[in-house]
C-alpha positions in Angstrom: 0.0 0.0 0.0 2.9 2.4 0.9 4.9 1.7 -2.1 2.3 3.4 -4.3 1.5 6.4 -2.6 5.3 6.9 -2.6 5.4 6.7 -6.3 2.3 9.1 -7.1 4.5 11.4 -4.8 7.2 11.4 -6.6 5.8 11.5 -10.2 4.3 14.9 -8.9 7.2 15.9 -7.1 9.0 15.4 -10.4 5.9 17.2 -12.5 6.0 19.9 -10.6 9.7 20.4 -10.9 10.0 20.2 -14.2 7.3 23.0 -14.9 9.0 25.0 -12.3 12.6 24.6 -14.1 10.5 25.3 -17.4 9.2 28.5 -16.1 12.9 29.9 -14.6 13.9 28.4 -18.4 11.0 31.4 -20.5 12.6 34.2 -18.1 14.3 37.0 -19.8 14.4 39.6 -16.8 14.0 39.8 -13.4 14.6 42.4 -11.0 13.3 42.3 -7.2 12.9 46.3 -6.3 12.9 46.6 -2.6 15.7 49.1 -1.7 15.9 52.8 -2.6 19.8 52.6 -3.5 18.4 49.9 -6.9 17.3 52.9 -8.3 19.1 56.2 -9.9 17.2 59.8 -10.0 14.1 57.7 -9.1 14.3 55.2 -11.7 15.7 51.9 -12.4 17.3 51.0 -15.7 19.1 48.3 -16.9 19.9 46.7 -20.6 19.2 43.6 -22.3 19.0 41.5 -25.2 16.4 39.9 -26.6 15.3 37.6 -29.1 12.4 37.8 -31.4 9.0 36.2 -30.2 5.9 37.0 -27.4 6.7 38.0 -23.9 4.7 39.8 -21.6 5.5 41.2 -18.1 4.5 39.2 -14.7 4.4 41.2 -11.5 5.0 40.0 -7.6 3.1 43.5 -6.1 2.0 43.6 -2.6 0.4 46.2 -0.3 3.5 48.7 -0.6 4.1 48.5 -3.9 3.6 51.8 -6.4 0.1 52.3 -7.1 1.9 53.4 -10.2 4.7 51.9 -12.4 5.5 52.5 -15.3 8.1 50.8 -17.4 9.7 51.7 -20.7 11.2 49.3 -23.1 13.2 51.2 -26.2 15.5 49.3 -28.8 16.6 49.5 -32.7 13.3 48.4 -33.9 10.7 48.7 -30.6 9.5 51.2 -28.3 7.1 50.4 -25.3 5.9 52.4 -22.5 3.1 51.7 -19.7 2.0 53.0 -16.8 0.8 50.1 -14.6 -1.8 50.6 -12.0 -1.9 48.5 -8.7 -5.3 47.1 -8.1 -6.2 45.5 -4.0 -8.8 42.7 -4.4 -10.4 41.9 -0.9 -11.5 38.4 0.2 -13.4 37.5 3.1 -13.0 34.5 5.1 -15.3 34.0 8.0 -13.2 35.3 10.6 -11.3 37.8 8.5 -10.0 39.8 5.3 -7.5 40.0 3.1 -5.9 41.4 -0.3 -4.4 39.7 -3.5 -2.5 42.5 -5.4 -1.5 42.7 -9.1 -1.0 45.4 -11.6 -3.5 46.1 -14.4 -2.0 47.2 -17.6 -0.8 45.8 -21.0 0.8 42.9 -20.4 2.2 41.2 -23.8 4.5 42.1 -26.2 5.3 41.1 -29.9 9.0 41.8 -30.6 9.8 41.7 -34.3 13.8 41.2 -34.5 16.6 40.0 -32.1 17.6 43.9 -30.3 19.4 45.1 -27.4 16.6 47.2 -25.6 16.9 49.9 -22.5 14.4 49.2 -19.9 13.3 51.8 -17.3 11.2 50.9 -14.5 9.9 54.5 -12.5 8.0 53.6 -9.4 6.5 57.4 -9.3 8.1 58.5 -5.9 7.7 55.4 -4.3 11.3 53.7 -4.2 10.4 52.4 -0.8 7.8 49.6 -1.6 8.9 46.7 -3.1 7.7 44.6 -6.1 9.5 41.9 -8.7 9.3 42.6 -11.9 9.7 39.6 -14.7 9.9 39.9 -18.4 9.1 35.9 -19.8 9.0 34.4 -22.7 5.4 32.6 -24.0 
């Protein structure tokens, strides 16, 4: 009886890993924002190439993140900008409440050529609240 619960275990254990490694695999950019030194006359930048295909951006916000953020991509052959707004969803339990964050903008991107792009992430004053920003690959 043991023996086959231990090998549904691992099969997921081993799904779940390899859709995990899959995912750090599509990643083109990540930066984690938390501290006020990352950025430089209140904004971030940083370069980076990139090939041609779909992306779109994936957010980790929480409560203290910008309400605002707005990110710039520019290269050879691409130019993006987007001001992303931070939306709170409450959810009740019966004994309490609590919110689920995420920023509501455009999302996806079609790049047309391999480029090195500038990307420029301005958190509108707030350089104090913290919030991951990912670039992936569909």
């Amino acid at each position: 009886m043991f023996i086959p619960i231990i090998v549904i275990f691992v099969v997921i254990f081993a799904i779940v890993s390899t859709n995990e490694k899959n995912d750090d695999d599509n990643i083109l950019f990540h930066v984690t924002l938390a501290d006020p030194n990352l950025y430089e006359n209140g904004t971030y930048s940083d370069f980076l190439l990139i090939e041609k295909g779909e992306y779109s951006f994936r957010f980790v916000p929480n409560g203290s993140s910008p309400e605002i953020l707005s990110i710039t991509l520019n290269g050879d052959a691409f130019d993006f900008s987007e001001d992303y707004d931070l939306i709170g969803s409450p959810h009740q339990t019966g004994i309490s409440e609590y919110f689920t964050w995420e920023y509501k903008g455009q999302k996806n991107i079609l790049i047309s050529e391999i480029q090195e792009m500038s990307i420029t992430i301005n958190p509108n004053g707030n350089t104090m609240g913290s919030v991951s920003v990912y670039i992936v690959e569909n």
